[in-house]
C-alpha positions in Angstrom: 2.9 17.1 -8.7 5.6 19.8 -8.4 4.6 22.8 -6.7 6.1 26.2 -7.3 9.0 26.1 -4.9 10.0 23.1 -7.4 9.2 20.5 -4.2 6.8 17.2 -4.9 4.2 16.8 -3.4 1.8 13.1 -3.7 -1.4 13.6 -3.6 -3.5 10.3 -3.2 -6.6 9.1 -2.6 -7.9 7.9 0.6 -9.8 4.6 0.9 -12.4 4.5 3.0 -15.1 2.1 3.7 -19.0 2.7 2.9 -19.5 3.9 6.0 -16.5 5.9 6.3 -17.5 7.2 2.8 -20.7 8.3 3.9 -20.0 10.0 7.2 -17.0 11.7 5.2 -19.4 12.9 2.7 -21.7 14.3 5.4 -18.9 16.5 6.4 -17.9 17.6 3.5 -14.3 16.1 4.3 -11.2 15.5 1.8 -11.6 12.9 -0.2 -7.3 12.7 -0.6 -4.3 13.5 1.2 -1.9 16.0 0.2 1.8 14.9 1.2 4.6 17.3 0.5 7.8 16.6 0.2 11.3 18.5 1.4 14.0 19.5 -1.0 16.1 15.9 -0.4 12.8 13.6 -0.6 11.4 15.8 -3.8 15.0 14.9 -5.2 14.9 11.2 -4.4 11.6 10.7 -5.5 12.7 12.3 -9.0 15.7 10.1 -9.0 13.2 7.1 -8.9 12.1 6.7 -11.8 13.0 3.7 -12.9 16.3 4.4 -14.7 18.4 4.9 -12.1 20.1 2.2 -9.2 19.9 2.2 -5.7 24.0 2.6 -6.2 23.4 5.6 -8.8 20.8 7.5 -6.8 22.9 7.2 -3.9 26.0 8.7 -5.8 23.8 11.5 -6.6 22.1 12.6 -3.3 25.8 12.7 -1.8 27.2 15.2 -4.5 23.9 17.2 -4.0 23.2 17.2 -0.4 27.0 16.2 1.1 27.0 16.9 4.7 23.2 18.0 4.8 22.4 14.3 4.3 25.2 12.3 6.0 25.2 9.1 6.3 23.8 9.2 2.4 23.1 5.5 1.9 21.4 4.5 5.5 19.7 8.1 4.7 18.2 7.4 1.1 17.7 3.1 2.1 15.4 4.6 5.2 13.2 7.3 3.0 13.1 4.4 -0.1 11.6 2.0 2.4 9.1 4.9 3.6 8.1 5.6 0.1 7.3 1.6 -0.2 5.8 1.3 3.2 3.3 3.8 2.5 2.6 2.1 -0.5 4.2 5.0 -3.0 6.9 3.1 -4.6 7.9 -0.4 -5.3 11.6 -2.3 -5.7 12.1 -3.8 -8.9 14.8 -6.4 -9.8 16.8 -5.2 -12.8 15.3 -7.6 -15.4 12.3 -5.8 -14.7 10.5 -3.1 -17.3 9.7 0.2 -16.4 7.0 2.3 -17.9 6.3 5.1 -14.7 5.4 8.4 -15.2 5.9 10.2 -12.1 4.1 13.2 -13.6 0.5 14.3 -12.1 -2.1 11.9 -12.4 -5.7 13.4 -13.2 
């Protein structure tokens, strides 16, 4: 989701356990977690979409962010392997096929 300062932010859901579950549901507590994004990370996470290369998204952070985002490629390498850590993204080889819509989910 893009909110209206044009930043994404990933909503997802949380899994809990039944008991979890039911003691969240007795406080009336979130059932997801909201995670905005900054203006670099809302760019990257635009720029992976399946289209473009490590090398190309690179390329393009450094022409949008220069000096705001040096070093560029340790940078973008450290938030891609947040993004998979937390289990938003995945690394594809280049053989593989793409069919991602990064667009809200409901």
């Amino acid at each position: 989701m893009v909110d209206d300062s044009g930043y994404v932010v990933i909503i997802s859901e949380k899994r809990l356990g039944r008991l979890e579950s039911y003691i969240a549901s007795l406080l009336r507590a979130p059932m997801s977690v909201s995670r905005p994004l900054d203006e670099m990370n809302s760019k990257l996470w635009l720029l992976m979409d399946g289209e473009n290369s490590l090398a190309s998204i690179i390329i393009e952070m450094d022409q949008l962010f220069t000096e705001k985002m040096a070093p560029v490629a340790e940078r973008v390498i450290a938030s891609v392997g947040n993004f998979v850590e937390l289990g938003y993204a995945r690394i594809l080889d280049s053989n593989s096929h793409v069919d991602w819509d990064i667009g809200p989910s409901e």
